[in-house]
N, C-alpha and C positions, 0 to 999 in steps of 0.2 A: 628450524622453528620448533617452540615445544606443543606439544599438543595440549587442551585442555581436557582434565580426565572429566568423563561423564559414566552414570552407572548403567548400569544395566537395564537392558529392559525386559520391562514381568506385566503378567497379567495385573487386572483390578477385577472386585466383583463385592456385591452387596455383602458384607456379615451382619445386618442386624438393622430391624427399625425397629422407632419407637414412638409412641402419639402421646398426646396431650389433650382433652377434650373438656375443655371447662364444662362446668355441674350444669350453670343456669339453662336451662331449653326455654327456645320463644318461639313460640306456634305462630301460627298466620292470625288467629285472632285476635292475639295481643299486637302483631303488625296492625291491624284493620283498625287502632285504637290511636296510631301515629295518623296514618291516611286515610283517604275516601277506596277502598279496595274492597276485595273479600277472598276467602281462603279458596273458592272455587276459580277465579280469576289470578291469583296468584299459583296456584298448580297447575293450571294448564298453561300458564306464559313459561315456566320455569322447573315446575317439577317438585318443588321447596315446598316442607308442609314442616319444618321447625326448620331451626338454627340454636346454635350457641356462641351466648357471649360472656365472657371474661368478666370477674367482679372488677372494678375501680381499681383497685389496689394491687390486680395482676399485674404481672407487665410481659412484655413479650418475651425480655430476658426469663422471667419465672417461668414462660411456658416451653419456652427451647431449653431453660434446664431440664424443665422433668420431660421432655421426648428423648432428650440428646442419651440422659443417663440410663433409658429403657433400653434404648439401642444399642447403647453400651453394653451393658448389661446380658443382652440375647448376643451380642458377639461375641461376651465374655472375656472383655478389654475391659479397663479401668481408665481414667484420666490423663495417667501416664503412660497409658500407648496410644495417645492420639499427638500428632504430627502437626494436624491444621483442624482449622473450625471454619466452617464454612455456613455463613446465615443470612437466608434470602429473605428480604422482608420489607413492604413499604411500607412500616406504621411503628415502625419503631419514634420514636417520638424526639429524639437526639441527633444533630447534624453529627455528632462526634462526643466519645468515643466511638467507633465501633459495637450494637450488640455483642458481635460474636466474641470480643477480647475480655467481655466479662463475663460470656457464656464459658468461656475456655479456663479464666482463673476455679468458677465455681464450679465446675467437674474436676477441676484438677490438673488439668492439661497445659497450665504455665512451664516453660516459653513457649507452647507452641505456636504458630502465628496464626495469626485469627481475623477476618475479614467478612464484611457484609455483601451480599450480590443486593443492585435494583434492576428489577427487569422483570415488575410487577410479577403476573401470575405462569411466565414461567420460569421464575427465580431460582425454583428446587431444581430445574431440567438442566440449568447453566451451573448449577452448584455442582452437580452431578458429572454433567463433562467434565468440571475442571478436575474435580475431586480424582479421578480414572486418569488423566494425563498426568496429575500431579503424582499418583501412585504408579505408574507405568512408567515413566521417568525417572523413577529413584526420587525426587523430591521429598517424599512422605511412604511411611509405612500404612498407617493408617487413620483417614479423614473424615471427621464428624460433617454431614450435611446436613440442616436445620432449613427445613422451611416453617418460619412462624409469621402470625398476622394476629395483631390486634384491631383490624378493624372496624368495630362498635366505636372508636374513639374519634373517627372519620366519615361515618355514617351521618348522615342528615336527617331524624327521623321524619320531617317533613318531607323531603324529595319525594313523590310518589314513585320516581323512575327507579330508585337505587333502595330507599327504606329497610325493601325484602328483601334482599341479594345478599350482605355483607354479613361475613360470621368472624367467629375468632378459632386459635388453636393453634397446632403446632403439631408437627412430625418429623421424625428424623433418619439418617440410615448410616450406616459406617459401613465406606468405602474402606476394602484394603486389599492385602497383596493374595490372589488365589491363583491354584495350580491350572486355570485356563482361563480362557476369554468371558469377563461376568458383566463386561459393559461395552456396548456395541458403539459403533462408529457415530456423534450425535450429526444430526441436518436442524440446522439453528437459521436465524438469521431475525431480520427487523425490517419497520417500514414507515424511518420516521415523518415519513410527509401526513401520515393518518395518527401522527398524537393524539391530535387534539380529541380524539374518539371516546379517550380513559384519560382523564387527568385530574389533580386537586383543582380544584377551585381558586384557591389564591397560594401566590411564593411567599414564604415568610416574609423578602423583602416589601410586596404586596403590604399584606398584613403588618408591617413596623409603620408604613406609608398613613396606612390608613389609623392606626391608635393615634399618630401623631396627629393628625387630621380631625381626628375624632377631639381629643384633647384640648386641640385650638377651640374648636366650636364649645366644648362645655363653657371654655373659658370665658366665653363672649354670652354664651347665652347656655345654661345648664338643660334649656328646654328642648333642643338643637338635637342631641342623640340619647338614644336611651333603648331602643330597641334592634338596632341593625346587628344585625347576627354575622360575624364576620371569623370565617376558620375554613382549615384548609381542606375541608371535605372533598370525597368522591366523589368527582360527574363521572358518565359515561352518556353516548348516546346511544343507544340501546338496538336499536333497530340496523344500526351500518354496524356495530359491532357483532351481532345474529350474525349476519350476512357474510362481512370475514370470515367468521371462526367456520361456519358450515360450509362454504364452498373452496377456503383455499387450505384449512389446515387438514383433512384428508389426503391431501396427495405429499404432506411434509412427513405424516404419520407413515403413509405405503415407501416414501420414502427411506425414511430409518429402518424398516422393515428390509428394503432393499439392500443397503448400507448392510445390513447383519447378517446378511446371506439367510435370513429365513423367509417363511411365508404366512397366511395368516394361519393355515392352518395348524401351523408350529406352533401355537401363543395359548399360553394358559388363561393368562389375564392381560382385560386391557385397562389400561388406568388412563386417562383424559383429565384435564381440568375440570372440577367441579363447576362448572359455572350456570350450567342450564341443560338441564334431561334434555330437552328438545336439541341441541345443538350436537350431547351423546348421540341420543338414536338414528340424527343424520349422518353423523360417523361411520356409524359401523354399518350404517346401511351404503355407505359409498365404498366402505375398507373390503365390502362383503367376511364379512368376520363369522366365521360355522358358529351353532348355537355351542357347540363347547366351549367355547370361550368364554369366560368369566367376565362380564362390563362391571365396572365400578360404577357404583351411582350412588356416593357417599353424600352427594347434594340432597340427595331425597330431606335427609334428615339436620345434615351439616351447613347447608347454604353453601355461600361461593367464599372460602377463604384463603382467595387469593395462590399467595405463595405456597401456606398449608395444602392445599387441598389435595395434590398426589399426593404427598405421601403419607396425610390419615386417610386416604383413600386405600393406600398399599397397605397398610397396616393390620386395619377391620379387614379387606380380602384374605389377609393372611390370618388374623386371629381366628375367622369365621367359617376355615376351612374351604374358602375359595379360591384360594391363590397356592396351587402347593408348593410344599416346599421344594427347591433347584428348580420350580418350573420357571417360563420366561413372561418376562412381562413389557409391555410395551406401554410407554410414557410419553404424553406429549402435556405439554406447556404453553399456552398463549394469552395475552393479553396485553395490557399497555406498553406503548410503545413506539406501535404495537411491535411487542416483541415474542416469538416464539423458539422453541424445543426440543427435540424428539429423541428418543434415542430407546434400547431395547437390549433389554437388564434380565439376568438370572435372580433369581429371587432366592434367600438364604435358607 
């Protein structure tokens, strides 16, 4: 029988991120201007005292260009040494194409193969595994991962629950081949009996349901609809969501910790989903994390954008001399799904 030849295996490890931070900033005042809220009441539920969102005309593809090509750029690769595109993202606005195959033509990187992750906010952490198996396996030399979110497009500014939460943006990293271990063992998994906790609102097929619906009734009587606001926004229930992420994603985090054979006091920076200070400081108070360790709290200023949020989180740590360079960093991912992430990265 002939054997089937397979390559080699090599290490993976970060060469380079890169972010995207659209211009517009919105404060909690101009939120208080959608809702019945106020900026003292929205920092103490979340932490958030601005965000940014993307003009009209952005798109998510334009924001994971210019992260993908930073990163590029700090690894000192071009278009054509990238292998695969990898883009995690729930607001891309198209069942199909793929973002990522048109993230990949405009850096350059045709034929590479190119593919989107869903797996809400921790998208980048599943990009990430893959991207480390796929360069570890001889598949790819070296893989673009793209977490981007546009969504402001998805935001409800009425909902008082979600309003303030949602930002925009995009970050990136390239994955490729290093002389040791630069991406740790990941601890992933999901739990889809609690979807219903982060979901849109309506499935397009929904939405076809109801224009058609809608359109009967003008017919008959134009008086009939004129106001029902109908699109496939963000819920969440906010309170059972608190309550997962603080009590069981600690122990997935000491986990991947575990998985890498290090400890906390090994860890330069922690990076977490941006999604709520409050939900951080329960972290690292369960992880017992020494105060030398660097927390991300890119929320402060950034909001929760989702899939973005590691890695413009890793990014400002590292631009702002928080994060050193080859030190290690610990990432965890969760949210809808619910799906979460972990895993525990040398930093470039």
């Amino acid at each position: 029988m002939t054997a089937i030849k397979t390559a080699p295996t090599r290490e993976a490890r970060l060469l380079g991120v890169g972010a995207h931070r659209p211009p517009r900033v919105i404060d909690n005042e101009e939120v208080c201007t959608w809702i019945d809220s106020s900026d003292e009441w929205i920092q103490q539920r979340t932490g958030i005292r601005t965000r940014r969102w993307a003009a009209p005309d952005v798109s998510v593809v334009d924001m994971s260009e210019d992260a993908a090509a930073k990163a590029l750029a700090q690894a000192g690769l071009t278009g054509s040494d990238v292998d695969a595109v990898i883009l995690a993202t729930v607001s891309h606005p198209y069942q199909t194409p793929a973002a990522a195959a048109v993230v990949a033509h405009r850096l350059g990187a045709t034929p590479a193969a190119a593919f989107d992750v869903s797996a809400g906010c921790a998208g980048f952490c599943h990009g990430v595994a893959v991207a480390a198996d796929l360069v570890r396996g001889g598949t790819a030399r070296n893989v673009v991962v793209i977490g981007a979110e546009k969504l402001s497009d998805f935001t409800d500014q009425h909902d008082r629950s979600t309003a303030f939460l949602f930002a925009d943006g995009a970050g990136a990293v390239v994955v490729g081949i290093g002389e040791e271990a630069g991406v740790g063992p990941t601890v992933w998994g999901s739990d889809g009996g609690q979807a219903d906790l982060i979901r849109s609102k309506f499935s397009w097929l929904e939405l076809r349901s109801a224009q058609q619906t809608d359109a009967a009734l003008v017919a008959e009587d134009p008086a009939e609809v004129g106001d029902v606001d109908r699109w496939p926004f963000l819920e969440q229930q906010g309170q059972s969501v608190f309550r997962w992420a603080v009590w069981q994603m600690a122990p997935v985090a000491q986990a991947a910790l575990d998985a890498a054979g290090v400890g906390a006091q090994d860890i330069d920076v922690f990076v977490p989903h941006q999604a709520n200070a409050r939900i951080i400081d329960a972290m690292v108070k369960q992880l017992k994390l020494p105060e030398s360790v660097h927390v991300a709290r890119d929320v402060v200023d950034m909001g929760n954008t989702s899939a973005a949020s590691i890695p413009l989180a890793l990014e400002r740590a590292m631009a702002d001399g928080d994060a050193p360079s080859g030190g290690l960093a610990l990432l965890i991912g969760y949210g809808a799904g619910l799906s979460y992430a972990a895993q525990v990265v040398r930093l470039p």
